[in-house]
C-alpha positions in Angstrom: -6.8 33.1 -32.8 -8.0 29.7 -34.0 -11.0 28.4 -30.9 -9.5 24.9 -31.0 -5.4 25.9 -31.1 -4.2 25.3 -27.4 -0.5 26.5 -26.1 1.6 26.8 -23.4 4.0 29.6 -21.9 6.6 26.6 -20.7 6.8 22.8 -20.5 5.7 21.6 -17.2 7.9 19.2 -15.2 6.7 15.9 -15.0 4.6 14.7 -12.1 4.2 11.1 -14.0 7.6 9.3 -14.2 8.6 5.9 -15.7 10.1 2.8 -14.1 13.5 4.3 -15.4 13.1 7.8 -14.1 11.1 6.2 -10.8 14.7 4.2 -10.4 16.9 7.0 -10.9 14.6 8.9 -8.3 15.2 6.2 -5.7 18.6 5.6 -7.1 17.6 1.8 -7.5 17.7 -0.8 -10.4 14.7 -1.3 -12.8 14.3 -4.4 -12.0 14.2 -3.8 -8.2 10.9 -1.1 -9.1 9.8 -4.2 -11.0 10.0 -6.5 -8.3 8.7 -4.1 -5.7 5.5 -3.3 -7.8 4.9 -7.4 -8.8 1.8 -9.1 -6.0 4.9 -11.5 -4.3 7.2 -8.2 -3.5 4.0 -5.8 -2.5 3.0 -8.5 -0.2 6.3 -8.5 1.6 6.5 -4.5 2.0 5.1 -3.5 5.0 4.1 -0.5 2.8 3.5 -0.9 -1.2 5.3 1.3 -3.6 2.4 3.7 -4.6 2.2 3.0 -8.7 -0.2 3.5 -11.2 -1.0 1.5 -14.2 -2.0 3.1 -17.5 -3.2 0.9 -20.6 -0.5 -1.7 -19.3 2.4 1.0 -18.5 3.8 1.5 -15.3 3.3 4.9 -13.9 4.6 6.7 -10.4 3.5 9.8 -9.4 6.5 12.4 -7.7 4.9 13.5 -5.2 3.8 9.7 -4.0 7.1 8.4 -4.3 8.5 11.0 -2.1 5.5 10.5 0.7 6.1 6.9 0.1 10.1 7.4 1.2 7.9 9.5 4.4 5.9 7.0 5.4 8.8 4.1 5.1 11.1 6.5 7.3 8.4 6.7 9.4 7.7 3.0 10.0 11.8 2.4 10.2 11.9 4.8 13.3 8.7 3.2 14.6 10.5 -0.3 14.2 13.7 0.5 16.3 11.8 2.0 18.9 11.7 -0.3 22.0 8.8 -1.8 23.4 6.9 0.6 25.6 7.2 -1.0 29.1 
């Protein structure tokens, strides 16, 4: 076998998605994940979509979009909660 030939047994899944497969995740619109990951509409999220950016390109990791929905879910219930008396 040739020391620099490299293989794989099966494609892996995708961990890294795209604004259009990050939207179809979260059944939204592109341009909502664009105005969500912009300063102005991470400023008004109580908490930030978690995105990466790679040479200029929009990344989201699976597995932080779906603790992302967690965490928001969480901070929902937290909100309609009444105040402790």
């Amino acid at each position: 076998m040739n020391a620099g030939a490299q293989y794989r047994t099966a494609p892996l899944p995708s961990e890294l998605l795209t604004v259009e497969q990050a939207a179809e995740f979260l059944n939204m619109t592109k341009g909502q994940i664009h105005e969500m990951t912009r300063a102005r509409g991470r400023e008004r999220m109580p908490i930030p979509i978690p995105l990466l950016r790679i040479n200029g390109n929009l990344r989201f990791r699976r597995s932080s979009l779906e603790k992302w929905l967690n965490e928001i879910e969480q901070y929902e219930h937290q909100q309609s909660l009444p105040p402790a008396a």
